[in-house]
C-alpha positions, 0 to 999 in steps of 0.5 A: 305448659305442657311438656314436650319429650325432646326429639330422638338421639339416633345420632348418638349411634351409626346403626341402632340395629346393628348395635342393639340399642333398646333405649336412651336415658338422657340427663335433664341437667343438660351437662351429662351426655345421654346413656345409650342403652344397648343388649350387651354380651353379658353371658356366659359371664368370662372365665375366671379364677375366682373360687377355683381351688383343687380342694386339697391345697391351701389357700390364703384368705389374702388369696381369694380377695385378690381374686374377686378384685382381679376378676371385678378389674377384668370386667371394667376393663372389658366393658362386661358387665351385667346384662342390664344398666346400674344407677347408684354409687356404687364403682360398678354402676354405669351412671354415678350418682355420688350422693349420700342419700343415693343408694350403691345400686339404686335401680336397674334398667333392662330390657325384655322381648314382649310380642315381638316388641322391646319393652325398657323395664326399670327396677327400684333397688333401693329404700329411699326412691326411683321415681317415674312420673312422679310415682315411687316403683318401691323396692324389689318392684318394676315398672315398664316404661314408655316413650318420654316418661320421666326417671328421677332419683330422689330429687338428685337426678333426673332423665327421660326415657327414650326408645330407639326409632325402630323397636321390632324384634325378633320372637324366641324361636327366630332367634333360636332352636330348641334340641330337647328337654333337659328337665322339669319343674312344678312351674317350668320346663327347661329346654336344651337350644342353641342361638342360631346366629352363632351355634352357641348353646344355652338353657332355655326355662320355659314358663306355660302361661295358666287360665286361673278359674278359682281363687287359689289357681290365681294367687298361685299365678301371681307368685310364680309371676312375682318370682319369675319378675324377682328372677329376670331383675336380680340375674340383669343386674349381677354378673360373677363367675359363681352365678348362673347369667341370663342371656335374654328373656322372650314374653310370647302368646305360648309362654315367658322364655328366660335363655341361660348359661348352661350347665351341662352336668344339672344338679349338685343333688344328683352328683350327690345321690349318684355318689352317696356323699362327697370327699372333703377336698371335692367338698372344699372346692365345691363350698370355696366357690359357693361363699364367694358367689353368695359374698358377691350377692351379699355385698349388693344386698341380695339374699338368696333365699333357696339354697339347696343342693337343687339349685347348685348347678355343676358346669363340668366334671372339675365340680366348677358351679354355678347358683341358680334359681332366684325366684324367691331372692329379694334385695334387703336393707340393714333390717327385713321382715316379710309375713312370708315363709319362703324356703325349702323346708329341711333348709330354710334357717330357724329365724324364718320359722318365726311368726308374723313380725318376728320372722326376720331374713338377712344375710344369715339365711343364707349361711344356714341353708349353706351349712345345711348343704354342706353338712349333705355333702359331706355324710349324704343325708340331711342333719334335720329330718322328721326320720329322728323323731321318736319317743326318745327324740320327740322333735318334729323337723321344724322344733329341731330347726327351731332348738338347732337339735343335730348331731355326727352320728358314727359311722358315717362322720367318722371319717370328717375332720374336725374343722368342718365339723366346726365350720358347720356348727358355726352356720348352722348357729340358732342365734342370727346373731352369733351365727359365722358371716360368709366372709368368715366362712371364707375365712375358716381354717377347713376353707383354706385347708389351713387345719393348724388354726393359725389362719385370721379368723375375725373377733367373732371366732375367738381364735387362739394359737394352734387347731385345740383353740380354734376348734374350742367351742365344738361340741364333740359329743354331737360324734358320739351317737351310733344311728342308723340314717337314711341316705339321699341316695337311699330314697332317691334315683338320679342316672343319667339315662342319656347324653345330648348330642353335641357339636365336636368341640361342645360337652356332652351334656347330661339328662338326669332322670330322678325317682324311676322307681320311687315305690321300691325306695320308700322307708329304705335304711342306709345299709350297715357294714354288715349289709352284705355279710352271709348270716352263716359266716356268724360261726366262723368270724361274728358276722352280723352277731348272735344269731337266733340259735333256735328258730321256729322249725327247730323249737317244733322239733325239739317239742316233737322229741320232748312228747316221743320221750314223756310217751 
């Protein structure tokens, strides 16, 4: 016999509308009470106190534990979780399934605005199943769903998807307005808008929709489309102080809406080039809250895949963060192997480099790209550059990736403590294997500010009593080379050419404008001591050092004396 969808559950709720319920899952057991599916206020996710260090004292590992626990109690206490709902083992989810085979975050159910209707999206987290109408979604794919269809998990559990009696709902610019651009990518425009039922501010990115004419046009569209969809699904499912939240998404007729937090001071890259590099204490604040943000992905298998200094995100001038852009994140297993190369090429971690089935990612991409940004901050250029190549050096960037070929050239490491040094050989270790966790990271002497070693550092860092031991397998000859490098802030422009105009108790918001003059930065060397030093003062105190004692002018004048002479 056919089957028959049951009737709507409107009575579940006094008011669809008014509580912005975009669906029900109700349980064929006919024991649990049906889900009811409603837009929730899942961003900005709440302050909290997770990450947040000065930079200059120390902090117990303990600490930083107790933090992610208060805040993770906070959220349950407060019903804020993601934007969209869980289905998994996992204590966060919204519907536990406590079964062996079910995976913690199994699949998530979120909602997008197309063309002026709701359309209920499920996306399959996990490596054994979710199942609609009897068709596996497949990890890290989507599916939208329709009025009736049949959710299952394994054969565990069961639901039929229902939507809500009306389903219309306004467009993006009903919703809100947009006040000015904010910046510009290869696939996107970001926009400054604020919400027009409660004046709040928000970062809209905002996707054109392309005619492809050729085959190269169409496959670039279907991975800007497929990293657009890995966006929209990995941001509905997480919520963490450390990480940008998404607050709606809008596919219309001109373009696909992604609303976002703000981040009124852009991009870690342009604090960088605007202030050369980074002290170690704004460093340590900055990194302490990076490893718990990624720690939190890490923990529900989700890799980033893209860290670099562009995709941090500063939220005020205390150097607070966020992590952006997860076009390219995936969610993972124990093992993952992928025939793409993803990754910004100075970041992406050696094993990516790989060919065919050897390219491997797991977590420890992201500690790689990490070390790489750390190892920036700190000095103000990149430890990887096609710059070093040379007779003497000949190693293209993806061979010193490959080998893990860098250094702390003097000067400009010779002000950075040897435990950061530490840490970054630690990250920025070849084998995957060998290579420091992010809970390690956390661990680590330079993270606490504990440089007296006496800090837990796990069976992999072989800790002894006292810094010497703890900083045992540093390579200190990688201080000894004195080499000219060339900083970001050599070959880059980043000023802020203007502040958005804002509500009284808003903050101001800065425009960044990049590379103005980019022709008058090119093959720029970073400047030496004696940059600004007057050639003349050579005589009095060496200046630069030996000058040419006899230049053009005077040998032709010393020529001219000798034939006045022999005549």
């Amino acid at each position: 016999s056919q089957f028959l969808p049951p009737p709507p559950i409107s009575y579940e709720v006094e008011d669809e509308e008014a509580e912005g319920v975009w669906g029900y899952l109700v349980p064929l057991d006919g024991v649990s009470e049906p889900l009811v599916l409603r837009r929730r206020a899942a961003c900005p996710v709440p302050q909290s106190k997770v990450g947040r260090t000065d930079g200059k004292s120390a902090v117990s590992r303990d600490e930083y534990l107790n933090q992610e626990e208060s805040y993770e109690n906070e959220k349950a206490e407060k019903g804020v979780p993601a934007g969209g709902y869980l289905i998994g083992r996992h204590p966060e989810c919204d519907r536990i399934i406590k079964t062996p085979t079910v995976s913690n975050r199994h699949c998530l159910l979120f909602c997008e605005n197309k063309d002026g209707d709701q359309i209920a999206v499920v996306e399959d987290l996990s490596g054994n199943g979710t199942y609609v109408n009897n068709a596996i979604v497949g990890r890290n794919k989507r599916r939208d769903l329709y009025d009736g269809d049949e959710l299952s998990i394994l054969d565990v559990a069961r639901f039929i998807f229902r939507y809500p009696s009306i389903r219309d709902t306004n467009g993006f610019r009903q919703q809100y307005s947009i006040q000015g651009q904010l910046g510009k990518g290869h696939f996107a425009t970001v926009y400054l808008c604020t919400e027009k039922c409660t004046g709040a501010r928000f970062a809209v990115k905002k996707f054109e929709k392309r005619r492809t004419t050729t085959n190269s046009q169409a496959a670039e569209e279907r991975s800007r489309v497929d990293g657009l969809q890995q966006e929209i699904g990995v941001l509905m499912g997480v919520s963490h102080p450390n990480v940008l939240c998404l607050k709606d998404t809008f596919d219309e007729s001109d373009g696909v809406y992604l609303v976002l937090e703000l981040a009124p001071e852009g991009e870690l890259f342009n604090w960088i080039v605007a202030k050369h590099k980074l002290s170690e204490a704004e460093t340590r604040k900055i990194f302490v809250q990076l490893f718990q943000g990624i720690k939190y992905l890490h923990e529900r298998n989700i890799v980033h895949r893209d860290i670099k200094p562009e995709n941090i995100l500063l939220i005020d001038r205390d150097l607070n963060i966020k992590i952006a852009d997860f076009g390219l994140a995936k969610i993972i297993g124990e093992e993952s192997f992928t025939s793409t190369l993803c990754g910004t090429p100075s970041y992406v971690a050696p094993e990516i480099l790989e060919q065919g089935n050897r390219r491997r990612y797991t977590r420890a991409v992201d500690v790689w790209s990490l070390g790489v940004v750390l190892y920036i901050c700190l000095c103000g250029f990149p430890p990887f550059s096609d710059e070093l190549y040379s007779p003497e050096n000949p190693y293209t960037l993806s061979q010193q990736i490959r080998m893990g070929r860098f250094d702390y050239p003097s000067p400009y490491w010779d002000s950075v403590g040897d435990p950061a040094l530490d840490l970054i050989d630690r990250m920025l270790t070849v084998d995957v294997e060998k290579r420091i966790t992010i809970d390690e990271c956390l661990e680590h002497p330079w993270t606490t500010g504990r440089a007296d070693g006496q800090m837990s550092f796990g069976a992999s860092m072989e800790s002894t009593d006292g810094l010497t031991g703890a900083m045992g397998k540093l390579d200190f000859s990688k201080r000894k080379p004195v080499r000219e490098r060339t900083l970001l802030s050599s070959i880059n422009d980043a000023t802020f050419f203007k502040t958005q105009a804002t509500q009284k108790d808003d903050r101001d918001i800065k425009i960044w404008e990049q590379n103005k003059d980019q022709a008058k930065k090119t093959n720029v060397k970073e400047a030496v001591p004696a940059h600004d030093r007057n050639p003349d003062e050579f005589v009095k105190m060496g200046g630069k050092g030996d000058e040419t004692l006899y230049g053009e002018e005077e040998i032709a004048k010393e020529k001219a004396k000798a034939e006045e002479t022999k005549a």
